[in-house]
LUMFI-209556 format. One line per 4 residues: number of its first residue (from 1); for each residue x, y, z of C-alpha. Coordinates in pm, 1 decimal, always signed. Example, Ala and Ser with C-alpha at 12.3 -4.5 7.8 and 13.67 -1.06 7.14 Angstrom:
<rs>
1	+1230.0/-450.0/+780.0 | +1367.0/-106.0/+714.0;
</rs>
This chain:
<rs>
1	+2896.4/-2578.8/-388.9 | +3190.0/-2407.9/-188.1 | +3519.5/-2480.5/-420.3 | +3732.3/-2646.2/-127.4;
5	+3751.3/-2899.9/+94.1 | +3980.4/-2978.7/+363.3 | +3835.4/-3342.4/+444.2 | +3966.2/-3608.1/+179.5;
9	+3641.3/-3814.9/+229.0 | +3437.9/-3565.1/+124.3 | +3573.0/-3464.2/-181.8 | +3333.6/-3396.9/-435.4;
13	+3418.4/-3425.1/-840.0 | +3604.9/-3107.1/-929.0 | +3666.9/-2969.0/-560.5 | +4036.4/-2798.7/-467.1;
17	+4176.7/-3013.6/-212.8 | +4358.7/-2835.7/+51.9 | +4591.3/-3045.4/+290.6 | +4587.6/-2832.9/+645.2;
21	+4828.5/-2921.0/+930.6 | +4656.6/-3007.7/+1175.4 | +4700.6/-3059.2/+1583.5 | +4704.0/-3454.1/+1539.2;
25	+4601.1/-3478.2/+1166.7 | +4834.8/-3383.9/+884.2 | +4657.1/-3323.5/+495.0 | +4911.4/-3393.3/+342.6;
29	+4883.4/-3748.2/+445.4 | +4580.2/-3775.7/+261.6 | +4616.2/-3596.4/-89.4 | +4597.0/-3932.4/-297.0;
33	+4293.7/-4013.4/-130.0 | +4170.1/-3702.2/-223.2 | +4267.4/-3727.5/-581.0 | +4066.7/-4094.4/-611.0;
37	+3837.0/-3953.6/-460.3 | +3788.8/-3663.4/-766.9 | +4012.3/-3363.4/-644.4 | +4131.4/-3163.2/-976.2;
41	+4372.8/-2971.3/-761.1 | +4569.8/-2933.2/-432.4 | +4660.3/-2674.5/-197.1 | +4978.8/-2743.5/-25.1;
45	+5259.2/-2655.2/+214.8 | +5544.0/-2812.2/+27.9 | +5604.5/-2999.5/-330.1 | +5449.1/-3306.7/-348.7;
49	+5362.0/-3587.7/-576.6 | +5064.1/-3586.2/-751.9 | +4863.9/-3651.2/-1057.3 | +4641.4/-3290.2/-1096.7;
53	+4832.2/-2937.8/-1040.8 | +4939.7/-2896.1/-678.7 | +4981.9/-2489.3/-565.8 | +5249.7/-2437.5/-291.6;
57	+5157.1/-2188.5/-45.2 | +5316.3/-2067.4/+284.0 | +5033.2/-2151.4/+530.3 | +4755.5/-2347.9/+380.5;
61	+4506.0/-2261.6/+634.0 | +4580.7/-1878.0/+592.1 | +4521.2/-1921.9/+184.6 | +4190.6/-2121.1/+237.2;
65	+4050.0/-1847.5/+448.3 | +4139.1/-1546.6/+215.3 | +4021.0/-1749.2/-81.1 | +3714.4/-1826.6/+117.0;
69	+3612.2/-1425.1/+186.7 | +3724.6/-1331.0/-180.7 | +3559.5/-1628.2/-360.8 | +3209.6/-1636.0/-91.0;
73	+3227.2/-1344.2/+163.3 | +3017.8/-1113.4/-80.0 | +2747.2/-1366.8/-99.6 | +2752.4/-1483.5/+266.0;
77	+2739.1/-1128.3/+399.2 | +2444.7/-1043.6/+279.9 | +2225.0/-1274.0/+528.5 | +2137.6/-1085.6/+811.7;
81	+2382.2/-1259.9/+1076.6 | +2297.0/-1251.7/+1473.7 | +2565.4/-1387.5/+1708.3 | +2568.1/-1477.0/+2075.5;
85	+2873.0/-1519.2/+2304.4 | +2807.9/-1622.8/+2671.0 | +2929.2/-1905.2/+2913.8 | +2575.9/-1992.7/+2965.8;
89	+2209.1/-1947.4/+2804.9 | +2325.4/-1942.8/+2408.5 | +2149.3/-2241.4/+2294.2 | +1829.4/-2188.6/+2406.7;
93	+1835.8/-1806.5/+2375.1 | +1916.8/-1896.2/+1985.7 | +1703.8/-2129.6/+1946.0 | +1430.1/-1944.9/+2071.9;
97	+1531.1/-1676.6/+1830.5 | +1562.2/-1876.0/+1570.2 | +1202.3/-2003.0/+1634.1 | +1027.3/-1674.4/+1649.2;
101	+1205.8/-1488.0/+1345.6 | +1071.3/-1808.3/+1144.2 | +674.8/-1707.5/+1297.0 | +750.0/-1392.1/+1202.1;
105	+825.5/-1482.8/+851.4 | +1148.7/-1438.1/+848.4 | +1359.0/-1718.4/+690.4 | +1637.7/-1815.8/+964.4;
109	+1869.7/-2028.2/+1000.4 | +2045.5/-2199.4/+1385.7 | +2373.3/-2291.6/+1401.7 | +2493.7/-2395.4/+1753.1;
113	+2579.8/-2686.3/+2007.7 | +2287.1/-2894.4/+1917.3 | +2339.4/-2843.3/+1490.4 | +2278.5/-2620.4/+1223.4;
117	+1906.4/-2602.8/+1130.5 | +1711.7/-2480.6/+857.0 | +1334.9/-2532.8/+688.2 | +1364.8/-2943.5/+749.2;
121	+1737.7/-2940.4/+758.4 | +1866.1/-3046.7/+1072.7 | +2294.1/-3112.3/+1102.0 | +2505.5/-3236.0/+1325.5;
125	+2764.1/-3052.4/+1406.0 | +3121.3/-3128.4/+1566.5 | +3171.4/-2773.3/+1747.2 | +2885.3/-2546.4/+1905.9;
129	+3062.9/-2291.0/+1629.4 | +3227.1/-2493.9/+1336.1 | +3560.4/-2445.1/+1149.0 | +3587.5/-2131.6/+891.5;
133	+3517.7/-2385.6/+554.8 | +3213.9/-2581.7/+758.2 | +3052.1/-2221.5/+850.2 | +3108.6/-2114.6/+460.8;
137	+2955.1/-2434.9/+326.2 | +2665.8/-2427.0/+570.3 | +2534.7/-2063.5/+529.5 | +2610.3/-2076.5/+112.8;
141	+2410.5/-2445.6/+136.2 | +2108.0/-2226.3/+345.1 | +2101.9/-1927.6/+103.0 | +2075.7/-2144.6/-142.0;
145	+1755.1/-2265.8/-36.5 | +1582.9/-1912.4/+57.2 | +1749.0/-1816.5/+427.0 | +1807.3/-1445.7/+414.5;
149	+1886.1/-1498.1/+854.2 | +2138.5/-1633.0/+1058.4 | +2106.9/-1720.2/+1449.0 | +2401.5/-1858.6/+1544.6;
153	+2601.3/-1972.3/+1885.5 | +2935.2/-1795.8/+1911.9 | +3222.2/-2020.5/+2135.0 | +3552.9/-1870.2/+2326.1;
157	+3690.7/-2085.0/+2076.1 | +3578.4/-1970.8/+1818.8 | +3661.9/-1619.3/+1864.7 | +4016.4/-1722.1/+1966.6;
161	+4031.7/-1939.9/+1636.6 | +3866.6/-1638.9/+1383.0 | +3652.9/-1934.1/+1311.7 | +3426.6/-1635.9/+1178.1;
165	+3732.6/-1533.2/+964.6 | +3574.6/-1241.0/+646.9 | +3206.8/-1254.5/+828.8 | +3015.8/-972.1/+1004.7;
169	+2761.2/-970.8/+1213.2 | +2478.1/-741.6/+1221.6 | +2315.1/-765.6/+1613.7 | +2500.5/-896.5/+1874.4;
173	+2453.3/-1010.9/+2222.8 | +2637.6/-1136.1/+2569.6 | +2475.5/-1407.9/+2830.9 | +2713.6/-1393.0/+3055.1;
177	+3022.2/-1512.4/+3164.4 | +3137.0/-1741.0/+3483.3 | +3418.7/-2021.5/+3526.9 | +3428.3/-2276.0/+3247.5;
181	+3735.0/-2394.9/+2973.2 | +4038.6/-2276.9/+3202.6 | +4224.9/-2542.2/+3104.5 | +4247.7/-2365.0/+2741.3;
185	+4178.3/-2000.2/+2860.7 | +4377.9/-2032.5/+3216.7 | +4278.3/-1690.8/+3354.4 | +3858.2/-1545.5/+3360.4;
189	+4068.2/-1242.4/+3213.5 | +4238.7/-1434.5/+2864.0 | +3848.3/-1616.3/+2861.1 | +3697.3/-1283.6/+2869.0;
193	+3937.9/-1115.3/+2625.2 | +3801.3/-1401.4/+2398.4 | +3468.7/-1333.1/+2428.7 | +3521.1/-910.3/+2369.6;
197	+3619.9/-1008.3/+2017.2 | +3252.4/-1063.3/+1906.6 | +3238.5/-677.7/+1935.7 | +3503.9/-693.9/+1653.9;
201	+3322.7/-833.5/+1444.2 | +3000.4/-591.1/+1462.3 | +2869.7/-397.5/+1157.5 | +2942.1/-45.4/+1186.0;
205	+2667.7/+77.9/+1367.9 | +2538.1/-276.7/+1505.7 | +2342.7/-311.6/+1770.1 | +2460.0/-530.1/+2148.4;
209	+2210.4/-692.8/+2342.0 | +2399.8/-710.5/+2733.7 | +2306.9/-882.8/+3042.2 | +2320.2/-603.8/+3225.4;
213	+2270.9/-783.9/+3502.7 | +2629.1/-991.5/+3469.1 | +2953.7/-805.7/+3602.0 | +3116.8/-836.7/+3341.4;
217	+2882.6/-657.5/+3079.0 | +3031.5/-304.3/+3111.1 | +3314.5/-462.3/+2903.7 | +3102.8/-534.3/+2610.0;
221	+2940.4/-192.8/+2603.4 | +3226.5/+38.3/+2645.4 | +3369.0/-176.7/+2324.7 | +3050.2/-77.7/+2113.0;
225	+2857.5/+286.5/+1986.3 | +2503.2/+147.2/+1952.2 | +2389.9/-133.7/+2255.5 | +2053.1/-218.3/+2505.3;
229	+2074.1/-408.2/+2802.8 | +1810.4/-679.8/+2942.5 | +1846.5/-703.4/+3326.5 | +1686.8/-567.9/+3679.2;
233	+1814.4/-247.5/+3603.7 | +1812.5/-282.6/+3191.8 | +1663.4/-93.4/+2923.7 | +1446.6/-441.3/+2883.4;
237	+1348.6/-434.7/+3289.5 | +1255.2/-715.6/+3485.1 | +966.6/-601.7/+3732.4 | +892.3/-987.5/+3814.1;
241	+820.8/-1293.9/+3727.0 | +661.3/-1642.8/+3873.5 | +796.3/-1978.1/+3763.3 | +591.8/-2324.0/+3779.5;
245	+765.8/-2701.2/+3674.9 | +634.9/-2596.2/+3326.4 | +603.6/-2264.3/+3248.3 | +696.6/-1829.0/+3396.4;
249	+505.2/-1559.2/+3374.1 | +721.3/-1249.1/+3327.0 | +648.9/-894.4/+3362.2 | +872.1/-661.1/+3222.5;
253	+880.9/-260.4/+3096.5 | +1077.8/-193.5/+2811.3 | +1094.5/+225.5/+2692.9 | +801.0/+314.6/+2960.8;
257	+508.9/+48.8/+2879.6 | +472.9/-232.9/+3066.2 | +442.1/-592.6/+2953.9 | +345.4/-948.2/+3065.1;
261	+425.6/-1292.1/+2876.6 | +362.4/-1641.8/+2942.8 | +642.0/-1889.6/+2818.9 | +665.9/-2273.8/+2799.4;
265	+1058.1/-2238.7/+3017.2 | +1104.8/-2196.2/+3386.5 | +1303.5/-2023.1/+3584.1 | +1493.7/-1728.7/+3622.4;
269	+1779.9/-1812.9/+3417.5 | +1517.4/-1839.9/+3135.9 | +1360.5/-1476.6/+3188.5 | +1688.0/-1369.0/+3061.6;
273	+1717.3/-1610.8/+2788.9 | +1345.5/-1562.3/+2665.5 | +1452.4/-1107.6/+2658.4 | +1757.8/-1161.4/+2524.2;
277	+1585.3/-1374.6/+2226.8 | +1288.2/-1046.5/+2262.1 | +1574.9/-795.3/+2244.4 | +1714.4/-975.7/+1886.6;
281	+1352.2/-937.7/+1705.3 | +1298.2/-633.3/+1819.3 | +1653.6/-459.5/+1733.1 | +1545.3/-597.5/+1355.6;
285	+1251.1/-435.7/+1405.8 | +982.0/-642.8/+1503.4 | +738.7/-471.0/+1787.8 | +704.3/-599.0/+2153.4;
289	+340.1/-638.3/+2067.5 | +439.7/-865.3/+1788.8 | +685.8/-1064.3/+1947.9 | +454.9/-1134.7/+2312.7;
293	+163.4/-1264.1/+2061.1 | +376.5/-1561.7/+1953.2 | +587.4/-1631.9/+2277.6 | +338.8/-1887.1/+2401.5;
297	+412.8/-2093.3/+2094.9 | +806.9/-2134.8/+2193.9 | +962.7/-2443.5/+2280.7 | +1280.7/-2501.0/+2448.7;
301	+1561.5/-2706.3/+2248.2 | +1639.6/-3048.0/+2330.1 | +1786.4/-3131.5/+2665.8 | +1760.5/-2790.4/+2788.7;
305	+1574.6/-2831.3/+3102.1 | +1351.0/-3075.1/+2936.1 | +1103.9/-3169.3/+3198.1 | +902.1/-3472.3/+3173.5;
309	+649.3/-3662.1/+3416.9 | +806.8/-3964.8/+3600.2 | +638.6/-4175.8/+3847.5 | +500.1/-3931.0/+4062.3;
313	+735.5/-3656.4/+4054.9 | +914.5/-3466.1/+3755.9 | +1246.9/-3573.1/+3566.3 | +1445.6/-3269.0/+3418.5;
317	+1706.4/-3335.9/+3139.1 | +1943.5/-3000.5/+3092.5 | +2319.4/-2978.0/+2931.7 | +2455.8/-2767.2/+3275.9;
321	+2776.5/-2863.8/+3280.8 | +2977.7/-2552.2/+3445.9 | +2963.0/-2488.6/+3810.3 | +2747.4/-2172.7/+3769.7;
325	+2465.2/-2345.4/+3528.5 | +2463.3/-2623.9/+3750.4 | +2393.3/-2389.9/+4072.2 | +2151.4/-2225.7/+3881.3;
329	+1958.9/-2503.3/+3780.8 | +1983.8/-2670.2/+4125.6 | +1892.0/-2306.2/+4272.1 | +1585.5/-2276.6/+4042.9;
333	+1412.5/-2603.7/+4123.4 | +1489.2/-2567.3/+4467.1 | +1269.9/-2240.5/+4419.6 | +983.1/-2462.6/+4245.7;
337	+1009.3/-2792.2/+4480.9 | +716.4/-2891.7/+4705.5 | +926.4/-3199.4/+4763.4 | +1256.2/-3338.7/+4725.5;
341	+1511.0/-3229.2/+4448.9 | +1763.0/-3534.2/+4361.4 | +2068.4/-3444.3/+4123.1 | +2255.6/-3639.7/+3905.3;
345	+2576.0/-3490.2/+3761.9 | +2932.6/-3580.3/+3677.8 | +3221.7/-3409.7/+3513.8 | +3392.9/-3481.5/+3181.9;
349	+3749.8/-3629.3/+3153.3 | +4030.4/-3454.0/+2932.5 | +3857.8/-3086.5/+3092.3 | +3908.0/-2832.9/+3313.6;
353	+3972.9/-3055.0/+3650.3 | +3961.2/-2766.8/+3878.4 | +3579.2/-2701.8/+3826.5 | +3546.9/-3057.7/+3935.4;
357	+3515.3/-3006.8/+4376.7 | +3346.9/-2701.7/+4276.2 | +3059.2/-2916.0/+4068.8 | +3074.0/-3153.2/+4381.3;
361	+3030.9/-2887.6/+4641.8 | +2737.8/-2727.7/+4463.3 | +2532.9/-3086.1/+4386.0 | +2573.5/-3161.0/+4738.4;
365	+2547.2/-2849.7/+4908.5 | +2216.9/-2747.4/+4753.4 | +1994.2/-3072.4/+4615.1 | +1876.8/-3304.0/+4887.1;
369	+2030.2/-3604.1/+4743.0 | +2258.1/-3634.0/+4482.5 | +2421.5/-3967.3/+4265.4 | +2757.8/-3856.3/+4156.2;
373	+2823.3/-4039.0/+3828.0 | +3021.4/-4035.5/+3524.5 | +2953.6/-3762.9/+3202.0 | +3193.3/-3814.3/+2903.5;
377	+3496.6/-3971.0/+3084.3 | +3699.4/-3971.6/+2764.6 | +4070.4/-4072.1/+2811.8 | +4070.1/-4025.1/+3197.1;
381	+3951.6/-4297.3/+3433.8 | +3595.5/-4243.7/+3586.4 | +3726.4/-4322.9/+3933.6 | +4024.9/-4067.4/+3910.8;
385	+3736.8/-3810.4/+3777.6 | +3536.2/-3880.6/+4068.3 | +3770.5/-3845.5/+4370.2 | +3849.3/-3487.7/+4195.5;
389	+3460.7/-3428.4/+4244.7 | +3434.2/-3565.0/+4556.2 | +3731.2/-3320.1/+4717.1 | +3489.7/-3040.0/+4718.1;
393	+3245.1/-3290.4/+4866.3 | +3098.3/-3194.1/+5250.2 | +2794.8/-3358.2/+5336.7 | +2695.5/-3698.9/+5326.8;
397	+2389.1/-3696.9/+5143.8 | +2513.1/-3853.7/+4839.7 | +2624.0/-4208.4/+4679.6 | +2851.8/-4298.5/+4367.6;
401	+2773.3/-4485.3/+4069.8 | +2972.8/-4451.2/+3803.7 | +2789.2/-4630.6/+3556.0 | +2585.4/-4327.9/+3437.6;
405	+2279.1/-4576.1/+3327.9 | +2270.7/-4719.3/+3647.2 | +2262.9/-4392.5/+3844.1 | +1975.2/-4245.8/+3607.3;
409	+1797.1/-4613.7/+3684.5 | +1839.1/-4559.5/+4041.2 | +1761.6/-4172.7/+4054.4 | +1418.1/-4257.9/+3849.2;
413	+1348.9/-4540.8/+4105.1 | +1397.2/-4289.2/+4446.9 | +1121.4/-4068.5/+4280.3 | +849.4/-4016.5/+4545.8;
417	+549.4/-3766.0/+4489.0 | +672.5/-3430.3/+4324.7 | +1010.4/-3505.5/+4434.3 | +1214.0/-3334.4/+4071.8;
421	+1508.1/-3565.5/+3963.3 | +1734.6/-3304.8/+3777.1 | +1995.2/-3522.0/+3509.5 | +2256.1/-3261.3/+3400.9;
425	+2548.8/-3227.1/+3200.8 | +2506.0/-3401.7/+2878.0 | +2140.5/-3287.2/+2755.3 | +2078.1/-3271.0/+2401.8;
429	+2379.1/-3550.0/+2370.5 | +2276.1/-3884.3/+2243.9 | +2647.6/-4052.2/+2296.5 | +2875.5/-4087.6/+2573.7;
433	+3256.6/-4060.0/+2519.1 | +3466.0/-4342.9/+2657.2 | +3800.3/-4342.3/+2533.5 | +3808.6/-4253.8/+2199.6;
437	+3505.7/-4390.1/+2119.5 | +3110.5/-4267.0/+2097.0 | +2862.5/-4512.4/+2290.5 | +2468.2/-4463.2/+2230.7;
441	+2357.4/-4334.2/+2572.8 | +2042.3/-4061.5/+2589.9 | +1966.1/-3941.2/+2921.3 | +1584.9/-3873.7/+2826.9;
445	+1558.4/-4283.9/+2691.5 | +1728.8/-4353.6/+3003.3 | +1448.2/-4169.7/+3226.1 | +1194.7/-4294.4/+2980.7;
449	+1320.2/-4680.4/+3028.9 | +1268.5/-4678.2/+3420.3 | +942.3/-4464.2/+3412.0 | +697.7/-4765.0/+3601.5;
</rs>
């Protein structure tokens, strides 16, 4: 068990309580809870009252972190720690990865926007990557129990946080990077500078996987000695590939052999995903051989273009949410249709607003019918969120209902044969955010609920 804990309600017997400032949350607040609750000693910013020693420190957070790497960053860096940064792509490319290492007998671990899995262990977690003390507590809880590798999701955030404060990371990789959180980052350049850090926190000697294939990847590998690239023109080539509603067959060359694979994704977007997860095994030194043998057994996560048979076309459940996954996803269906391709899609409140006519121009623009709706409004009203949306609208090949059950009822009910209903932006999310509050909403039980 990690020593601290920064959360009063989960104070364990014996645990160092340390009260953090935070943006609407002070610790301090909370130290008697923590003491009833069986803290033996707190960390704080000034004097304070209390019935077990209290230690006065300049910057709480700073102390827990440096306590954290000299008390636990021995231990936690010796698991074998793979980290991807990327607007797009990182949960499924992880959790591919995080499937094959464990066919290939290697103990791994996921952490990432959907939770933090291991052997039967499956968390929820807050952020796609957590706070420094949540990261510390999950990967000491994992090697504890046998993990000796980590696959995890690393944010902007993150990055510009240090949630990864006294950790290394051993292979590396970049998805790509296109318009999304502007109204933290403000400029593609501050975003970007954000994601170069993940190069700072490479073992000497580690190894970058790069979309070579994304402008911005020159970046990345002018940062780092010791890097392959996946792309059109990358050291892991794609020579082609064919996509159905269910599955691609790839063909790629990778140091002058050729390869084909079957996979259970579709789509380009996916080809990518699917090398970049073939680039990981192999930099730890697992063959291409080895790695093609098991790819037919990989399953994409949850609500990551999650395609199910409704009525007598297809409904597809995916977590796009930026304007370039949600053009992609459009773009790739539109590749597969032999029918009609319907889109639902909305845009969260409290969030970047200017991606919001973009997201309305690109539903519109390429589906054949789209239901505008609402995603996780939070504090902002729906209707405010959706004349933002529909600034950037052109055509009229759309309708509005902001009652996001009602729009998935209706979008099920238009189905016609091997039209594809495509349901983005909240995928693997089992809640929608009104206010301040978490309502039970699935998109998949939604679909399922209308299915005739």
């Amino acid at each position: 068990m990690i020593k601290f804990e920064t959360d009063s309600r989960k104070i364990q017997k014996g645990q160092t309580f340390v009260a953090i400032k935070g943006f609407t949350v002070d610790g301090h607040n909370y130290i008697n809870k923590a003491i009833e609750n069986g803290a033996t000693e707190i960390i704080a910013e000034h004097e304070v009252e209390a019935s077990v020693p209290v230690i006065v420190v300049e910057n709480s957070e700073k102390y827990l972190r440096e306590q954290l790497v000299k008390l636990y960053g021995e231990k936690l860096n010796k698991l074998k720690i793979i980290g991807l940064t990327g607007t797009n792509g990182k949960t499924t490319t992880c959790y591919l990865t995080y499937q094959l290492l464990n066919m290939l007998g290697e103990k791994t671990a996921y952490m990432g926007t959907i939770g933090f899995y291991y052997n039967d262990v499956k968390i929820t977690l807050e952020n796609t990557t957590p706070d420094t003390l949540t990261i510390y507590k999950l990967l000491s809880e994992a090697m504890d129990a046998g993990i000796t590798t980590v696959v995890m999701e690393v944010s902007s955030h993150s990055l510009a946080y240090d949630r990864l404060h006294g950790l290394h990371i051993d292979v590396a990789g970049f998805t790509n990077l296109t318009e999304d959180h502007l109204d933290y980052h403000k400029t593609m350049e501050n975003y970007l500078e954000c994601k170069l850090k993940i190069t700072d926190l490479l073992v000497k000697d580690g190894m970058m996987i790069v979309n070579a294939d994304d402008p911005y990847s020159n970046r990345f590998t002018e940062r780092v000695t010791n890097y392959k690239t996946i792309g059109y023109e990358g050291d892991y080539k794609i020579l082609d590939y064919k996509s159905t509603p269910s599955e691609t067959k790839i063909k790629f060359s990778y140091g002058n052999k050729e390869y084909s694979v079957n996979i259970n994704l579709t789509s380009k977007f996916n080809v990518y995903n699917y090398l970049t997860c073939l680039a990981f095994a192999n930099s730890l030194g697992y063959s291409v051989e080895q790695i093609i043998e098991l790819s037919d057994k990989l399953r994409a996560p949850k609500g990551r273009c999650e395609t199910i048979k409704a009525n007598d076309g297809y409904a597809v459940v995916d977590y796009a949410h930026t304007p370039d996954a949600v053009e992609k996803v459009i773009t790739a269906y539109n590749a597969l249709k032999t029918a009609r391709v319907i889109t639902i899609v909305g845009c969260g409140g409290d969030r970047d607003p200017l991606k919001r006519p973009i997201m309305g121009d690109i539903a519109t623009r390429l589906s054949d019918y789209t239901i505008l709706t609402s995603d996780n409004p939070r504090t902002e009203d729906p209707q405010k969120i959706m004349d933002d949306i529909l600034k950037g609208v052109k055509t009229d090949n759309y309708e509005v209902i902001l009652d996001r059950q009602e729009a998935i009822k209706k979008g099920v009910e238009m189905l016609q044969k091997d039209d594809i209903l495509l349901v983005l932006g909240k995928g693997h999310e089992d809640y929608q955010i009104i206010g301040h509050e978490k309502h039970h909403m699935d998109d998949l039980e939604e679909i399922k609920k209308w299915i005739k």
